[in-house]
C-alpha atoms as one frame of an Amber mdcrd trajectory, in Angstrom:
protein
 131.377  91.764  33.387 131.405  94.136  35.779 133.089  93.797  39.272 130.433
  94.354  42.050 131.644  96.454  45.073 132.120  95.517  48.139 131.808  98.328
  50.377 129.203  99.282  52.827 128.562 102.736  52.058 124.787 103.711  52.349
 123.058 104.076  49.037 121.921 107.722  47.919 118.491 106.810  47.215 116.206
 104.490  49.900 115.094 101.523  47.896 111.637 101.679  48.837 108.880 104.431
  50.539 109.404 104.680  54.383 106.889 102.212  56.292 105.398 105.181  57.936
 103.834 108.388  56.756 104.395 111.626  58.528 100.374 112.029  59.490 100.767
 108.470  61.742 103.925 109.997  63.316 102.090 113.163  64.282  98.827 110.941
  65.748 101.276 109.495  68.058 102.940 112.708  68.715 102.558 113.815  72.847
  99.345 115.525  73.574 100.085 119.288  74.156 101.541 120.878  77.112  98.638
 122.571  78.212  96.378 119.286  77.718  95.435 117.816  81.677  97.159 114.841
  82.758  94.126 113.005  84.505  96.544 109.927  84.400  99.781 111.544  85.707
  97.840 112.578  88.983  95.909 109.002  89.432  99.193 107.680  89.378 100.464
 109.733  92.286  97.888 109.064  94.274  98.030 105.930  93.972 101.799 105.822
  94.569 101.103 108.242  97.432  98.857 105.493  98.927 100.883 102.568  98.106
 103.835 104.365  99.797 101.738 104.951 103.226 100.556 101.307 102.979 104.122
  99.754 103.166 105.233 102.551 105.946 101.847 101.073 108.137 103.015  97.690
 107.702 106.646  97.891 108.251 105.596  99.692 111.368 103.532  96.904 112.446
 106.534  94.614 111.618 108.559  96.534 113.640 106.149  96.629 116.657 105.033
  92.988 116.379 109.261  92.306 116.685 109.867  94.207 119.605 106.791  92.171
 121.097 108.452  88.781 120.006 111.943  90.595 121.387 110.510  91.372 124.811
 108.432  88.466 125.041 112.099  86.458 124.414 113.676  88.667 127.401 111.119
  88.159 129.777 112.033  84.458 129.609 111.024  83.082 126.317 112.280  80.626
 123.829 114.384  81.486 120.631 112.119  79.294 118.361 109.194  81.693 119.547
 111.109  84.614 118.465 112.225  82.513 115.521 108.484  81.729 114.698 106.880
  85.292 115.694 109.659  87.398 113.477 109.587  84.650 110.337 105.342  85.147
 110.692 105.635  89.303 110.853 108.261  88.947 107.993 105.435  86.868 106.170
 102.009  89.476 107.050 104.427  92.636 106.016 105.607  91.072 102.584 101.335
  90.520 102.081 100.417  93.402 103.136 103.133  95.139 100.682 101.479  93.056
  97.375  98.371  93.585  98.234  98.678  97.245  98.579 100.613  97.131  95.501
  98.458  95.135  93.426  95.290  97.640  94.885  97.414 100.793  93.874  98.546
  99.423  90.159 102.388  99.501  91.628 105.264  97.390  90.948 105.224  94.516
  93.453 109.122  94.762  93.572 110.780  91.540  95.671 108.248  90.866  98.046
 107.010  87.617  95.864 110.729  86.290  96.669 110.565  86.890  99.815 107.521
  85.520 100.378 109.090  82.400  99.086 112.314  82.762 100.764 110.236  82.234
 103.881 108.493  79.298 102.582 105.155  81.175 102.162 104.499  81.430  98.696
């Protein structure tokens, strides 16, 4: 009887065909350099919008909390700031998936922040 080896060097020969033929690899190849990428620009202006979206509504955050700020100055209570910064917090975290989910972008953290606030 012969002794069987034990090692784990690679055999010289595969045992059987490769799963996939050269012609398949080539059809999923990258399209050419010069080919138009209709896709590539779609996607940047949608991330283009997306990005002027979230700068409009954290600017509106920032505005509506400088009202709730002055309001609080001029004599008003801390659970009225409390309650007009946790309800901009909420309308700016919206506004941010719903511009994402129009634009096909990643909706990022705003979903748990939305429930960190107790509005999702």
């Amino acid at each position: 009887m012969a002794k069987k080896s034990h090692s784990r060097e690679p055999d010289d020969e595969p045992d059987a065909d490769p799963a996939v033929e050269n012609d398949e690899l080539e059809q999923d190849a990258e399209p050419a350099a010069d080919a138009p990428e209709v896709i590539a620009q779609a996607s940047q202006a949608q991330s283009t919008a997306h990005v002027q979206a979230v700068t409009i509504a954290k600017g509106t955050l920032q505005g509506t909390i400088a009202g709730a700020v002055a309001a609080k100055n001029a004599g008003g209570t801390a659970a009225a700031l409390t309650s007009a910064v946790k309800a901009a917090d909420i309308a700016y975290y919206q506004s941010v998936i719903a511009s994402a989910q129009a634009n096909n972008m990643p909706i990022g953290g705003a979903i748990d922040a939305l429930k960190q606030l107790g509005a999702f």
